[in-house]
N, C-alpha and C positions, 0 to 999 in steps of 0.2 A: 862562415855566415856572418855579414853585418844588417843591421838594424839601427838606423836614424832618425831620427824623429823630429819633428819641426814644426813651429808654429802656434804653440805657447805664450803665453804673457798674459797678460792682464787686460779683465774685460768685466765688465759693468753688470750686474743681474739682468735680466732679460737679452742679453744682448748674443753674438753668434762668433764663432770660433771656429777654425779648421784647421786639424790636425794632417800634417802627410808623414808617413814611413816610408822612407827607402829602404828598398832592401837588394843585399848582393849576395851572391856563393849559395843560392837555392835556386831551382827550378819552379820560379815564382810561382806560375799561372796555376800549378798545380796543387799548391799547398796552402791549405788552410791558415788566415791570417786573424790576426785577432788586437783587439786593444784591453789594457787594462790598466788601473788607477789604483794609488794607492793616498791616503788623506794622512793627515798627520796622525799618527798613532792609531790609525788601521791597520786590517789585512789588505792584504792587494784584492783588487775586485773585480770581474767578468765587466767591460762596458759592452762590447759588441765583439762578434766572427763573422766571416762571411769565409764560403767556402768557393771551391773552386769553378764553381757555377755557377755562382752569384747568388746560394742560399744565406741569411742573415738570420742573426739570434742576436734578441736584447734582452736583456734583464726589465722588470716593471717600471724600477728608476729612471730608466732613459728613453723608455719604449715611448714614441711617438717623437722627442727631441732630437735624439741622435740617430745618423745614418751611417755607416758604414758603406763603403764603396774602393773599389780597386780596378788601376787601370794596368793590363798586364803586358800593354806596351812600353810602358816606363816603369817595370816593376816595381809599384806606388800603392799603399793604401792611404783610403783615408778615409777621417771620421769629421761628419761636418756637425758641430755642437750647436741646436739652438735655444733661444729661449734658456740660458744659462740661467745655474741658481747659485748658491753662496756653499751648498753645498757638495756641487761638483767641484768643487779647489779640490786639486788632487795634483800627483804627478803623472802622468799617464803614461801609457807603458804599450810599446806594440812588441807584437810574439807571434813566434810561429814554431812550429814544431818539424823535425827534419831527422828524419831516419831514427824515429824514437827519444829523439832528444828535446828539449825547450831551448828555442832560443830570444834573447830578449834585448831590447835597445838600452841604452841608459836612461830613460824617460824626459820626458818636458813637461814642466811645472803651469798648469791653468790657476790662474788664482779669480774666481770671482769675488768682487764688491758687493756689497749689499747698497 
C-alpha cells in the first residue's frame, strides 16, 4: 500500500489550498480514506473521511472550510482547504486502513501566514 500526498506549501490566512493523495496496492473505491494533521508539538488530529459512498465527517475546526472529496477513477482523494488560518499549519497526513491495518503517507507540510 502506498500513499502520496501533494500540494502543500505556503499560503496566506484566508487564502485556499488543495491537498491530493494517491493511492496504490488497495481496492480504492472501497475503502475508507481519511486526512490527518499533526502541528508542531501536537497529537495527530481527524481533519476529514469520506467513505465509500461519498459519506463525510469533519471535526467543528474545519466543519464548513474543508471538503474532502475522492475520485475513484484515479484513485485520488482530496481535501480542498479554504479560508485558511494560521492555525491550520500542520503536516497533513492522508490514511486509510486495509485489512485491519493503518496505512499512512509521509505527510505535506501547510504553513499558513498570518
Amino acid at each position: 500500500v502506498q500513499l502520496v500526498e501533494s500540494g502543500g506549501g505556503l499560503v496566506q490566512a484566508g487564502g485556499s489550498m488543495r491537498l491530493s493523495c494517491a493511492a496504490s496496492g488497495i481496492f480504492f473505491s472501497a475503502n475508507v480514506m481519511g486526512w490527518y494533521r499533526q502541528a508542531p508539538g501536537k497529537q495527530r488530529e481527524l481533519v476529514a473521511t469520506i467513505t465509500s459512498g461519498g459519506s463525510t465527517v469533519y471535526p467543528d475546526s474545519v466543519k464548513g472550510r474543508f471538503t474532502i472529496s475522492r475520485d475513484n477513477a484515479k484513485n485520488t482523494v482530496y481535501l480542498q482547504m479554504n479560508s485558511l488560518k494560521p492555525e491550520d499549519t500542520a503536516v497533513y497526513y492522508c490514511q486509510t486502513r486495509d485489512y485491519g491495518m493503518n496505512y499512512w503517507g509521509k505527510g505535506t507540510l501547510v504553513t499558513v501566514s498570518s
